[in-house]
C-alpha positions as CSV (number, residue, x, y, z in Angstrom):
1,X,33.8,-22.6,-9.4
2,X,32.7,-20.5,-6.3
3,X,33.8,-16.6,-6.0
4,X,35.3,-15.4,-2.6
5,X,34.8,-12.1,-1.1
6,X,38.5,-11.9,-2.0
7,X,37.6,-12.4,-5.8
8,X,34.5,-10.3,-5.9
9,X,36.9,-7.1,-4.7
10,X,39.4,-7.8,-7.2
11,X,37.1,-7.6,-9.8
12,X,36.0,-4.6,-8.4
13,X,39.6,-2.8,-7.8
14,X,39.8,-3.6,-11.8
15,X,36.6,-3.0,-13.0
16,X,36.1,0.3,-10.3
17,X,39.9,1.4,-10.8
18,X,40.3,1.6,-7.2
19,X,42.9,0.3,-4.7
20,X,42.7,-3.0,-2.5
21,X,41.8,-1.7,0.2
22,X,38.6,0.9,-1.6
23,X,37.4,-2.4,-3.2
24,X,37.5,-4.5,-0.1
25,X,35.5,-1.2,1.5
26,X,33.0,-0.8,-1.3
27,X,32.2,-5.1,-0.8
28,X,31.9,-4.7,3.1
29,X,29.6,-2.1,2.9
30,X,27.5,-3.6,0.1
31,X,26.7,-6.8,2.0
32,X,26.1,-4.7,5.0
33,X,23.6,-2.6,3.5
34,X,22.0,-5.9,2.0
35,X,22.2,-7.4,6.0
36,X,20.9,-5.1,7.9
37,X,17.9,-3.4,5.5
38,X,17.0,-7.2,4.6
39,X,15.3,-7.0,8.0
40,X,13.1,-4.4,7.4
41,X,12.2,-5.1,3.7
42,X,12.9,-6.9,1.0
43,X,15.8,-5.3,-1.3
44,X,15.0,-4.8,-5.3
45,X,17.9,-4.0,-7.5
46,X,16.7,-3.6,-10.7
47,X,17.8,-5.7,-13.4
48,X,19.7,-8.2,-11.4
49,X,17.1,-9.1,-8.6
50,X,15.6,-9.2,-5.2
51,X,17.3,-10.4,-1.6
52,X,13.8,-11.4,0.7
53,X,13.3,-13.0,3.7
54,X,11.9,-16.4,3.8
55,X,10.8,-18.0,7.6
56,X,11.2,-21.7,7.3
57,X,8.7,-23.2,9.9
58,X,9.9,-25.5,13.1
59,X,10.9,-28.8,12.2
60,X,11.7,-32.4,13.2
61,X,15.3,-33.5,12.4
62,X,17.4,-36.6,12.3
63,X,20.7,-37.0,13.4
64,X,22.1,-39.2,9.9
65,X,24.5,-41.7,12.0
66,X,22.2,-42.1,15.1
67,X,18.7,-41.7,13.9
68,X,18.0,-39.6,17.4
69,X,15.3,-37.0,16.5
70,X,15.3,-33.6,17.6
71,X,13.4,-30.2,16.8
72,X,14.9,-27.7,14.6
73,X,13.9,-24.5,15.4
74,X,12.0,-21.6,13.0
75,X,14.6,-19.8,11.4
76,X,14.4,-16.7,9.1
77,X,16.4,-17.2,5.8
78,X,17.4,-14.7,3.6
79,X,17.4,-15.8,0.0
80,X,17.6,-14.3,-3.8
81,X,15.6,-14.1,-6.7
82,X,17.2,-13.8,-9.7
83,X,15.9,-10.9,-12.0
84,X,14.4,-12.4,-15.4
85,X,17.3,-10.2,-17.3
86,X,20.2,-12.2,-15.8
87,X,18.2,-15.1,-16.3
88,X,17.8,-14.3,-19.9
89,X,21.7,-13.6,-20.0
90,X,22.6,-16.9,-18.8
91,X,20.7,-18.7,-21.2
């Protein structure tokens, strides 16, 4: 089961105390924060882990139903890695 935006500021409005609308604020500005300093650096949060940018190099793709190839630009992709204390939590 997947967690919304929607779900992750409930749990904050409960959690946090705080009205709808605070929650929903507190959210927005997190992932902003994570957005736009992503760019410069890669972002640590200790004890639950690391957002870092990863380029994926140019490419040749298919299209599935025609076969037709086609290049598929380098794209930078911003991806997490999990802490080895939420790791340990899960297991």
């Amino acid at each position: 089961m997947s967690r919304t935006k929607k779900d992750i500021a409930l749990n904050i409005k409960l959690k946090a105390l705080l009205d709808n609308k605070t929650s929903k604020e507190v959210l927005d500005s997190f992932i902003e924060i994570i957005k736009s300093n992503s760019l410069i650096n890669d972002i640590k949060i200790a004890g639950f882990g690391t957002f870092a940018n990863k380029v994926t190099p140019e490419r040749v793709g298919r299209n599935p139903k025609t076969g037709e190839e086609h290049i598929i630009t380098e794209r930078v992709k911003l991806g997490f890695i999990v802490s080895n204390k939420v790791k340990e939590q899960l297991n």
